[in-house]
C-alpha positions as CSV (number, residue, x, y, z in Angstrom):
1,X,58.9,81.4,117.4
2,X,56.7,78.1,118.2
3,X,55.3,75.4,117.1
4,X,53.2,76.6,114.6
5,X,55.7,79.2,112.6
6,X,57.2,82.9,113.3
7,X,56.5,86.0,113.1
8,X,57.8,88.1,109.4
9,X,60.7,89.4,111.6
10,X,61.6,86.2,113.0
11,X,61.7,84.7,109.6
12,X,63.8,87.3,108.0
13,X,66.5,86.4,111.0
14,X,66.5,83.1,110.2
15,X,66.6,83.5,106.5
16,X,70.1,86.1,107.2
17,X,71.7,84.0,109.1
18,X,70.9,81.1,106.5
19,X,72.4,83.2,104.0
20,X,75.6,84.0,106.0
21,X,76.4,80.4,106.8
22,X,75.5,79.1,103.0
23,X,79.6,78.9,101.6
24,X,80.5,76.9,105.2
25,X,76.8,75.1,105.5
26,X,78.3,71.8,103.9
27,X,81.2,71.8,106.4
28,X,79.4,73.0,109.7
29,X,76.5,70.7,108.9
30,X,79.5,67.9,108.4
31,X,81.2,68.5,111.6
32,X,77.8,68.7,113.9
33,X,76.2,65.8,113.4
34,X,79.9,64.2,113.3
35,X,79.5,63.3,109.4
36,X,76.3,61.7,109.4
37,X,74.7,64.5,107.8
38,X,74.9,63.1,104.2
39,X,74.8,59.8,104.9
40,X,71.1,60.7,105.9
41,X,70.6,62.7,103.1
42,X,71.2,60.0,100.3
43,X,68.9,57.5,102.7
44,X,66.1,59.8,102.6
45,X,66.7,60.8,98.8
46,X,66.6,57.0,97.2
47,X,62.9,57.3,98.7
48,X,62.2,58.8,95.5
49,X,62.3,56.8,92.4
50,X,63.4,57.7,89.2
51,X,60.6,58.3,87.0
52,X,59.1,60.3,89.9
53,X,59.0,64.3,89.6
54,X,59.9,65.9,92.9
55,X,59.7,69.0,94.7
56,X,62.4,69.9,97.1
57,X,60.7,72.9,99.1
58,X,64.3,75.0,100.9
59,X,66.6,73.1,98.6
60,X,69.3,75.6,99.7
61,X,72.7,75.4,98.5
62,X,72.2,72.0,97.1
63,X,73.5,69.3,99.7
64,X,70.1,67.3,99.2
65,X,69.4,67.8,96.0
66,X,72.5,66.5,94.1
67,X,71.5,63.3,95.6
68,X,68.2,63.2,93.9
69,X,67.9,60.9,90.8
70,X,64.6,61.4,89.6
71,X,64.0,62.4,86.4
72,X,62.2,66.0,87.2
73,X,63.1,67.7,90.4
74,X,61.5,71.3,91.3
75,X,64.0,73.0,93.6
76,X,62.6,75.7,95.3
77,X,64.4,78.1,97.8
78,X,63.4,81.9,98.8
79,X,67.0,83.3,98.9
80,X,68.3,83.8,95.7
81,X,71.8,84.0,97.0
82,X,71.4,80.0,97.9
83,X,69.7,79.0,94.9
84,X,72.9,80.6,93.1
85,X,75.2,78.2,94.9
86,X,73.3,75.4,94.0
87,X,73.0,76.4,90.5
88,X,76.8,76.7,89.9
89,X,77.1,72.5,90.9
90,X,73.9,71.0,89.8
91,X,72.6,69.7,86.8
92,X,70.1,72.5,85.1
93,X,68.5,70.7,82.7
94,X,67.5,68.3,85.1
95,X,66.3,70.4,88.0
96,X,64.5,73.3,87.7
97,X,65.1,76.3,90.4
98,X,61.9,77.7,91.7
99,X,61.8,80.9,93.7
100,X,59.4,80.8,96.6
101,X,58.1,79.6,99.8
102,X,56.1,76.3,101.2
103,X,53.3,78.1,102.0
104,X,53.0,79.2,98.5
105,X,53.7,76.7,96.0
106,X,54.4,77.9,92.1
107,X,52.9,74.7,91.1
108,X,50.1,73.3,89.7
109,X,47.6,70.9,92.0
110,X,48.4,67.2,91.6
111,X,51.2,67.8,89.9
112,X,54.2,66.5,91.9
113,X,55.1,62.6,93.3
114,X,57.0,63.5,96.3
115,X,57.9,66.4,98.3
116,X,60.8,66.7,100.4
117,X,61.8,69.2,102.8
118,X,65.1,68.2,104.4
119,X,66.7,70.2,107.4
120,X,64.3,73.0,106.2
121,X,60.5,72.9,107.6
122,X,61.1,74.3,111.4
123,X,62.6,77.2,109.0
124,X,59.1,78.2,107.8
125,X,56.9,81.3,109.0
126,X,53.7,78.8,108.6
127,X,54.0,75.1,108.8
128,X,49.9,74.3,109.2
129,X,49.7,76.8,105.7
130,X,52.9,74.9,104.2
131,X,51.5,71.2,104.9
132,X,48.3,72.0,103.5
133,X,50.5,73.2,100.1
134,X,52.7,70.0,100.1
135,X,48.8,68.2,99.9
136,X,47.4,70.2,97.0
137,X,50.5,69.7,95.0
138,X,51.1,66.1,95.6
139,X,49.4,63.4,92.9
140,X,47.1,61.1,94.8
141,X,49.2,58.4,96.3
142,X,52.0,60.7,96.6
143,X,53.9,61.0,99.9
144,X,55.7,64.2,101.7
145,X,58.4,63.9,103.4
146,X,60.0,65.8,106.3
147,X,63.7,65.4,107.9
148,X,65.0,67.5,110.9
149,X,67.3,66.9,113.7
150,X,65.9,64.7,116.1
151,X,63.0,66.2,119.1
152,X,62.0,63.2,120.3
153,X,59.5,64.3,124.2
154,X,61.0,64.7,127.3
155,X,63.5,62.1,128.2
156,X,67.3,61.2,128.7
157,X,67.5,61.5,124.7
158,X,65.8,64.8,124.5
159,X,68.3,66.2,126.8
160,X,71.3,65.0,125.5
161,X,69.8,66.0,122.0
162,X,69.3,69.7,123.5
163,X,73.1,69.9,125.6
164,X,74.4,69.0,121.7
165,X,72.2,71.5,120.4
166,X,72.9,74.1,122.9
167,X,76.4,73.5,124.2
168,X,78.1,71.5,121.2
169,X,77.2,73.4,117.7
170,X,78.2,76.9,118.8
171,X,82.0,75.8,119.6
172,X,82.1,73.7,116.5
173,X,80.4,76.2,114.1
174,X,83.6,78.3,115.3
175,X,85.9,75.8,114.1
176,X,84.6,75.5,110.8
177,X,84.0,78.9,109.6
178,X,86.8,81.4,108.6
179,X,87.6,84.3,110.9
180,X,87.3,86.6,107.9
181,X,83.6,85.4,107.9
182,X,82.7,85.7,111.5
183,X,84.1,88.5,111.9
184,X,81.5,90.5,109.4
185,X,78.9,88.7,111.2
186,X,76.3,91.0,113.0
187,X,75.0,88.0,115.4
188,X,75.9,84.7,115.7
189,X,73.7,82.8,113.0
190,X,73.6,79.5,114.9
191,X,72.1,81.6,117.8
192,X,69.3,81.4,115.7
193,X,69.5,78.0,114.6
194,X,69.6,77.0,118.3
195,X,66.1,79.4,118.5
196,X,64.7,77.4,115.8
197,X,65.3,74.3,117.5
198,X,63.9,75.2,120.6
199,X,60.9,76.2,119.7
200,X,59.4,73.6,117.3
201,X,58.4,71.4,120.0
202,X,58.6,67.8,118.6
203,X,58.1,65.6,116.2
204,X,54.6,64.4,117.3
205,X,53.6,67.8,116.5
206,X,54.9,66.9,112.8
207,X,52.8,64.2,112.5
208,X,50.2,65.8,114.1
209,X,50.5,68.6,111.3
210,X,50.1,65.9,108.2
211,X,47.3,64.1,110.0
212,X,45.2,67.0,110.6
213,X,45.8,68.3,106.7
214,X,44.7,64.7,105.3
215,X,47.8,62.7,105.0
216,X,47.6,59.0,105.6
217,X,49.4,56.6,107.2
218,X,51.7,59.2,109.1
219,X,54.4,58.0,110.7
220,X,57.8,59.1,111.9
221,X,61.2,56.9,112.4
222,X,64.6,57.8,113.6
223,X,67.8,57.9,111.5
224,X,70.9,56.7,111.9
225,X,72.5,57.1,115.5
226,X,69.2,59.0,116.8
227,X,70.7,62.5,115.5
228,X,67.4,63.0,112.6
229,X,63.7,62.0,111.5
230,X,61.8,61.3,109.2
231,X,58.2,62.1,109.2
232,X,56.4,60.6,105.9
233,X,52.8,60.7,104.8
234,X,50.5,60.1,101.8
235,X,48.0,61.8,100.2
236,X,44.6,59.5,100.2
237,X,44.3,58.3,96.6
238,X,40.9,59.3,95.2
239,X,37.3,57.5,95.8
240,X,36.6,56.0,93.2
241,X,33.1,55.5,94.0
């Protein structure tokens, strides 16, 4: 893994060990960023506004999505056996379920208002490929959006952002999953999450990612107590000229 994706291999780890945590994601996700996580979550989701279609590209087991009130939301998400959580607590004739990946988009150019991809894009196997999708989907004018736990560069943050990351989430992912589950477990799935961390470098290289595929005014701000960003950017409306 690095900054720019991971291998098929790689990918298919992190995708299992998605899949194992999905029933307990809501309460391990709860009790590592010390219930913040949803609090962020309905911040970042009254960016879109009602009349806007969205796409939500890993929409998971839900968590995000339920928080979305626009009138059309695309929810798309590789592993079926995610998408079949959300789909037993969220509205279906509201949101349609999509099955895919961000780097290959079942939709139509210019045909979305926002895209949103919450606690999901260090997941994929080819951000550069995945950027340029969010672009040929979005309406001109229309923004993507991009939250992950905080990477700020080196600095008394970044470390204390890592010790959490590295020290802090395995002990509490313990806590909140059953033994039943762990105990079927062939590796640790927050081994890998703490992989994924590592290895997407930082932010900057988020921005850096929109700027280079044609987003405008790019631009990333922290969320509430440092833990999360968001990195925003908007596709150019068209020349008229």
């Amino acid at each position: 893994m690095d900054p720019d994706g991971m291998s098929d291999k790689e990918w298919r780890q992190v995708m299992d060990a998605m899949e194992e945590v999905g029933p307990y994601y809501e309460r391990v996700n709860w009790l590592i960023t010390f219930g913040l996580v949803d609090k962020w979550r309905k911040r970042v989701a009254a960016l879109a506004g009602p009349e806007d279609v969205v796409l939500e590209i890993g929409s998971g087991p839900g968590n995000f999505t339920k928080h979305l009130a626009s009138k059309t939301v695309f929810a798309l998400e590789p592993s079926s056996e995610l998408s079949a959580l959300a789909r037993q607590t969220l509205d279906r004739g509201r949101i349609e379920f999509l099955k895919g990946v961000g780097e290959s988009i079942p939709l139509a150019d210019d045909s979305v208002d926002k895209v949103f991809c919450v606690f999901s894009f260090r997941d994929f196997f080819d951000r550069k490929t995945s950027v340029e999708e969010m672009r040929r989907v979005l309406r001109a004018g229309g923004e993507a959006i991009i939250v992950d736990m905080a990477k700020p560069p080196s600095g008394p943050l970044a470390k204390m952002l890592e010790f959490h990351v590295k020290h802090m989430v395995p002990p509490l992912t313990r806590v909140a999953v059953p033994s039943v589950a762990k105990e079927r477990w062939t590796r640790d799935p927050y081994k890998t999450f703490v992989e994924t961390y590592r290895a997407y470098g930082s932010t900057k290289i988020y921005e850096e990612l929109l700027t280079r595929s044609g987003f405008e005014h790019v631009g990333t701000e922290y969320l509430e107590m440092k833990g999360a960003t968001m990195t925003r950017g908007k596709k150019p409306w068209k020349s008229t000229s």
